[in-house]
C-alpha positions as CSV (number, residue, x, y, z in Angstrom):
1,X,0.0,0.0,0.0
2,X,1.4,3.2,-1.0
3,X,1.8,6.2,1.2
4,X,-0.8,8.5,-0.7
5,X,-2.9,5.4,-0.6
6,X,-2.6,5.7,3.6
7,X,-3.0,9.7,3.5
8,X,-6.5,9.2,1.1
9,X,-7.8,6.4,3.3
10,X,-7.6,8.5,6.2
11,X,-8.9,11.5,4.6
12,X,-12.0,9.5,3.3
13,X,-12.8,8.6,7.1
14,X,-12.8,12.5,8.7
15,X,-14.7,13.2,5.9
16,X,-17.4,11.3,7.5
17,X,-17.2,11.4,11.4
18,X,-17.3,14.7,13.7
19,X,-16.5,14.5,17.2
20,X,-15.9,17.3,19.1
21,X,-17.1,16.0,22.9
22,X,-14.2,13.9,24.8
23,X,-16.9,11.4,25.4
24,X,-17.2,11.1,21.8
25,X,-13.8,10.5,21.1
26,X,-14.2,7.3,23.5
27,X,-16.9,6.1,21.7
28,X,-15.0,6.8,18.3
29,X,-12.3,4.3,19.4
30,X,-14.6,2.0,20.9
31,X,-16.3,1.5,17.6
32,X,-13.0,1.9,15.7
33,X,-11.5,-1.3,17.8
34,X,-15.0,-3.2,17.7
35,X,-14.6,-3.1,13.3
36,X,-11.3,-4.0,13.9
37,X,-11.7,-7.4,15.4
38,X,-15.4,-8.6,15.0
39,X,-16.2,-11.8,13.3
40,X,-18.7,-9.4,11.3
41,X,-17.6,-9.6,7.1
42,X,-15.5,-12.6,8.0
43,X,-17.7,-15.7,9.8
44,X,-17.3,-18.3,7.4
45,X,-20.2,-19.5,9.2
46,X,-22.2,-17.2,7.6
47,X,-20.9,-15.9,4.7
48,X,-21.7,-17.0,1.5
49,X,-20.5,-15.6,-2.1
50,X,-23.6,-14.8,-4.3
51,X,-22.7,-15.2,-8.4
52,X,-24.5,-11.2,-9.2
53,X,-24.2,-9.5,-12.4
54,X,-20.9,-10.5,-13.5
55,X,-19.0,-10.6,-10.1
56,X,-18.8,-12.7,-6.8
57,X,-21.0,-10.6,-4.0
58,X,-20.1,-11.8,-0.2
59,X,-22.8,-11.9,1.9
60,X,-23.7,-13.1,5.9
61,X,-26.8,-13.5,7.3
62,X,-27.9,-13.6,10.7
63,X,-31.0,-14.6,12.7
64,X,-34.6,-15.5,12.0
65,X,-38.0,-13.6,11.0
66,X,-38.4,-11.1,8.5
67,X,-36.1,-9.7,6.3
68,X,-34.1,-7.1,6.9
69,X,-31.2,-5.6,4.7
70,X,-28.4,-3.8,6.1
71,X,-26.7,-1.5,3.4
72,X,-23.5,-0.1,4.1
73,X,-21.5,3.1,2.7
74,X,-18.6,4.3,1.0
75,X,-15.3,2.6,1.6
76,X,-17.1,0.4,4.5
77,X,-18.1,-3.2,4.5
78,X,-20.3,-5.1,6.5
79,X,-18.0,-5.0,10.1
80,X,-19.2,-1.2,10.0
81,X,-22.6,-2.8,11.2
82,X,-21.5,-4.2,14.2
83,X,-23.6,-2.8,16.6
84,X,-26.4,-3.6,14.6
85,X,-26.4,-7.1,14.2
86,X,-26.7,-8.5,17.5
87,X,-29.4,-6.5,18.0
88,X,-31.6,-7.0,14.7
89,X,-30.2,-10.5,14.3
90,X,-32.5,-11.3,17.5
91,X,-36.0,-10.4,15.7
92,X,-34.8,-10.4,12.0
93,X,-33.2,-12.1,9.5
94,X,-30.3,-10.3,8.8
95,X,-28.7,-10.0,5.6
96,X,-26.0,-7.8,5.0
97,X,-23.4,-7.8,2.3
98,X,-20.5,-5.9,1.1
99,X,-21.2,-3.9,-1.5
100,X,-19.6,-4.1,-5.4
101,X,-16.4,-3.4,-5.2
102,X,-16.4,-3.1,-1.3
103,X,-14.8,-5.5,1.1
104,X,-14.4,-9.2,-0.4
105,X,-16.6,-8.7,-3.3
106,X,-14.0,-7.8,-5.6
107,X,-15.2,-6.2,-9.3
108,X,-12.7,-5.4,-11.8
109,X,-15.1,-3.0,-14.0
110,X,-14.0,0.5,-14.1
111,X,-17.2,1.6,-13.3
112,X,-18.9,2.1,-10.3
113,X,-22.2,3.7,-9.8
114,X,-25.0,3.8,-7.2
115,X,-27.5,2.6,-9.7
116,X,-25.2,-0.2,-10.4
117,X,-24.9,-1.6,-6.6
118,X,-28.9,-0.9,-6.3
119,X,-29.6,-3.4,-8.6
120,X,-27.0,-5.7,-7.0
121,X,-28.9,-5.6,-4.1
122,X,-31.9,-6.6,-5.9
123,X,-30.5,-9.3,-7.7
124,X,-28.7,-10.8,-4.4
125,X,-32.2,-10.6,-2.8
126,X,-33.7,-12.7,-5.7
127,X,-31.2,-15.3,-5.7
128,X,-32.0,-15.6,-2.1
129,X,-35.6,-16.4,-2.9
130,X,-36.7,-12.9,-1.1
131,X,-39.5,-11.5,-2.8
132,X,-39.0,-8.4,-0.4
133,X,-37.1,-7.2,2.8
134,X,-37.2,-4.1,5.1
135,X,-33.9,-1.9,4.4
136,X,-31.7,0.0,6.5
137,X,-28.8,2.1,4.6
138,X,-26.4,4.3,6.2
139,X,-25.2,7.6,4.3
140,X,-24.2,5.7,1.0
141,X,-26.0,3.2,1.6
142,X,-29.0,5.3,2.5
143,X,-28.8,6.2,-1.4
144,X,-28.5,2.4,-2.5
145,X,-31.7,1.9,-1.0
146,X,-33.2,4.9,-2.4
147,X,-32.3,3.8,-5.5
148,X,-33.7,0.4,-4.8
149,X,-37.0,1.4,-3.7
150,X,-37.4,3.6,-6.9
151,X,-35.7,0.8,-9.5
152,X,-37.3,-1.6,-7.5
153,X,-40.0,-0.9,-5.2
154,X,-41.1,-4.9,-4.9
155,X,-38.5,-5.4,-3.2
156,X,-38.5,-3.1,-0.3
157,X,-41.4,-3.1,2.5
158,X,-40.1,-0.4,4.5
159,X,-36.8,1.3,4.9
160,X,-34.4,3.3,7.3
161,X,-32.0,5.9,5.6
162,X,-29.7,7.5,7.9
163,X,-27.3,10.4,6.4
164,X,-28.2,10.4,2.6
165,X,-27.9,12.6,-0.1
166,X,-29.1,13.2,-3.7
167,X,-26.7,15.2,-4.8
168,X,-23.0,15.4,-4.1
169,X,-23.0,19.6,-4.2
170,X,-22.7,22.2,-1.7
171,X,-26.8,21.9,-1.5
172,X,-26.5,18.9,0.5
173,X,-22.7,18.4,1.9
174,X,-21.4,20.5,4.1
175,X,-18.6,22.6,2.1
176,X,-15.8,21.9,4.8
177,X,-16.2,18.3,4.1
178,X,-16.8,18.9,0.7
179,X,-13.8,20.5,-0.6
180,X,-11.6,18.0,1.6
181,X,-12.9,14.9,-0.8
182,X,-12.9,17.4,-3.7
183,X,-9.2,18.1,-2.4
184,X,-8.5,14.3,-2.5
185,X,-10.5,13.8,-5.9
186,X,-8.0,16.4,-7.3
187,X,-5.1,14.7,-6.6
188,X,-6.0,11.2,-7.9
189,X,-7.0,12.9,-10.9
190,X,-3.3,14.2,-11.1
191,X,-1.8,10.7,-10.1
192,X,-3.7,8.7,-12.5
193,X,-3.5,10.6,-15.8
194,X,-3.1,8.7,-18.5
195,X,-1.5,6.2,-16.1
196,X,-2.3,3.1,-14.3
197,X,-2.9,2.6,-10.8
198,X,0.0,1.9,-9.0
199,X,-1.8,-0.7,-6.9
200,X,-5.0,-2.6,-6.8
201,X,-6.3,-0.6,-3.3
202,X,-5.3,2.6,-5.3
203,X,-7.5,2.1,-7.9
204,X,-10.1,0.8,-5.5
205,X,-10.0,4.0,-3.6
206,X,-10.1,6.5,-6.5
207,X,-13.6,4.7,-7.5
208,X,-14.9,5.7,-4.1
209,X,-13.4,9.4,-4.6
210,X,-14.7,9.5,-7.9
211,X,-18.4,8.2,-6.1
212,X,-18.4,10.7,-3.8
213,X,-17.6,14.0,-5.8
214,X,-19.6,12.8,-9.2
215,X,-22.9,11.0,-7.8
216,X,-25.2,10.6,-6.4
217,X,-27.8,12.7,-8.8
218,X,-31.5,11.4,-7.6
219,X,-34.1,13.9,-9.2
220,X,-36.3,14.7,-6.4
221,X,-39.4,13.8,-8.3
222,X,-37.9,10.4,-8.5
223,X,-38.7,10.2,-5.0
224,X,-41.9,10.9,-5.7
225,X,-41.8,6.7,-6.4
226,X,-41.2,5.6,-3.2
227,X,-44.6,4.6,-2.0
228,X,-43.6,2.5,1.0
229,X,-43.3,3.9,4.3
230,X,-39.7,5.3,4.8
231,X,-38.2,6.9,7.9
232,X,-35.6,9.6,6.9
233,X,-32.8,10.6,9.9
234,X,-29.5,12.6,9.8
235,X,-28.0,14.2,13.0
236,X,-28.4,18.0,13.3
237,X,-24.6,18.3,12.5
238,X,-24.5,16.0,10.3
239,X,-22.0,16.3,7.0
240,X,-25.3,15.9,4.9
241,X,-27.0,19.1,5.8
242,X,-30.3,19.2,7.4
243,X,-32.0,20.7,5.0
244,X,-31.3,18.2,2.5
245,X,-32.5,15.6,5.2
246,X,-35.6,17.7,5.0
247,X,-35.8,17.6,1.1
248,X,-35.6,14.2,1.1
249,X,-38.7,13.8,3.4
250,X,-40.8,15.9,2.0
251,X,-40.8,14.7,-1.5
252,X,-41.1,11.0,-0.2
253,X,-44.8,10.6,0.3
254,X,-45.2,8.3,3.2
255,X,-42.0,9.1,5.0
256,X,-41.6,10.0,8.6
257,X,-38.8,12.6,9.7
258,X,-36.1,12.1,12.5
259,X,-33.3,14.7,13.4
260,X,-31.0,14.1,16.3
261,X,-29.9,16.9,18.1
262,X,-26.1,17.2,19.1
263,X,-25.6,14.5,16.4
264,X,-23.2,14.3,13.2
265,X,-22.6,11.4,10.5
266,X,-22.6,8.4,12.6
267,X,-25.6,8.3,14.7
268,X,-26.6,4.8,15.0
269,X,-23.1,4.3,16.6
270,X,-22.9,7.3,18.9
271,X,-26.7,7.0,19.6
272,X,-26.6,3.3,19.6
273,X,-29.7,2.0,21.6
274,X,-32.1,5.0,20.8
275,X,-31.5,4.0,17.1
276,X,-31.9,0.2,17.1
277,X,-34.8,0.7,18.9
278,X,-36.2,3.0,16.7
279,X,-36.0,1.8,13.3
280,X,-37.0,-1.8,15.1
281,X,-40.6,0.1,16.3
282,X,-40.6,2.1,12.3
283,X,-40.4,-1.5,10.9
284,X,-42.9,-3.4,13.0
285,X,-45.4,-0.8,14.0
286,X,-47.9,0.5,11.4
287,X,-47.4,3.1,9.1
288,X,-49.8,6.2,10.1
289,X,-50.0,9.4,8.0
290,X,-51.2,12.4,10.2
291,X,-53.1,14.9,8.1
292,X,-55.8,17.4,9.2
293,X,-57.2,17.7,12.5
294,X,-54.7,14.7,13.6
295,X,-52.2,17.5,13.9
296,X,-53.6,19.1,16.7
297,X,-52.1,16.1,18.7
């Protein structure tokens, strides 16, 4: 691994996390060391690779019950769910994967799109015999599923989106963070003219640069497609702006709206508990739209 390869790596992951409270910082290396050495993304017990649209997908799955999907986000893999899939693994079947060209499912297409890993998820969930799952994506992940439950909306019965964007502009990032992967883009751009990659994990890397400063670009009447009930969260400091967060709701028609205050990027790790439990009572409590008088309640 080369030394620019190291410096790109770590600029990809303060793009994404903001911790400013000492406590935070604990939990930050907490999570960091639980990644690090969980069986999660490598429990030969549980994994299996899936044969999906020209490349080998690796996927676990945990539990009993219903469905549920767990859909990770740039540069991550399925470990980055680790504090998810004790708990959901107890009422659901979990199935998480790593996405194309993510952890071990290796792609050697140039290309890399979110449209492209939507329909992976699709296809893996077919060739499990799932006609349809509940879905929980985090920031990336958050726009596979979007993408899934507009491409294909049989396949999704409710979902979680935590973090998400539609476009990758100054409308929904936050510009700090924004200019640092622009920054990074920049110089990958300059390393890799007219060349090859100098390694594998350096090619693998500029693909998620190039991800995260070209896509995604979701229309927002697009959204207008998702008919199944979706609940859309983002921390009030989060690198996708609250504002966006909004967006998104409002153009989703049965969507409920969650903002955590005192929150950035990764809230379902730094507000572990109230999130788990929250998208468990979204996905197995009734969908209820509150129009009219309701809203005097």
């Amino acid at each position: 691994m080369t030394k620019t390869t190291w410096v790109c790596i770590i600029l990809i992951c303060f793009c994404f996390v903001s911790f400013g409270q000492k406590s935070l910082d604990g939990i930050k290396k907490e999570y960091d060391s639980l990644t690090k050495n969980t069986k999660y993304g490598n429990n030969p017990d549980a994994g299996k690779y899936y044969d999906i649209r020209g490349f080998k997908m690796y996927c676990e799955t945990y539990g009993e019950g219903e469905p549920l999907l767990l859909i990770h986000g740039n540069g991550a893999s399925i470990s980055a769910f680790v504090k998810q899939i004790p708990f959901f693994s107890k009422k659901y079947k979990v199935i998480v994967a790593d996405s194309r060209n993510h952890g071990k499912s290796t792609d050697k297409l140039d290309s890399l799109s979110y449209e492209m890993m939507a329909d992976d998820y699709a296809a893996l969930l077919s060739q499990m015999k799932i006609d349809s799952a509940y879905v929980l994506g985090w920031s990336d992940g958050g726009v596979n599923g979007l993408l899934l439950a507009i491409r294909h909306p049989e396949k999704v019965k409710k979902m979680v989106i935590t973090g998400t964007n539609l476009q990758p502009d100054s409308s929904a990032v936050s510009p700090d963070v924004l200019k640092r992967v622009t920054r990074t883009y920049n110089m990958f751009e300059k390393m890799f003219s007219g060349k090859e990659a100098k390694t594998p994990l350096d090619s693998i890397v500029y693909k998620y640069i190039k991800l995260l400063v070209e896509q995604p670009n979701i229309a927002e009447e697009e959204l207008h497609k998702i008919r199944i009930p979706t609940l859309v969260v983002g921390g009030d400091h989060d690198v996708i702006k609250p504002d966006h967060t909004l967006k998104i709701f409002k153009n989703i028609p049965n969507a409920y709206l969650w903002i955590l205050p005192n929150s950035g990027h990764y809230t379902l790790v730094t507000r572990t508990d109230e999130f788990n439990n929250i998208a468990n009572d979204f996905f197995t409590t009734k969908y209820r739209k509150i129009e009219d008088r309701d809203r005097d309640f």
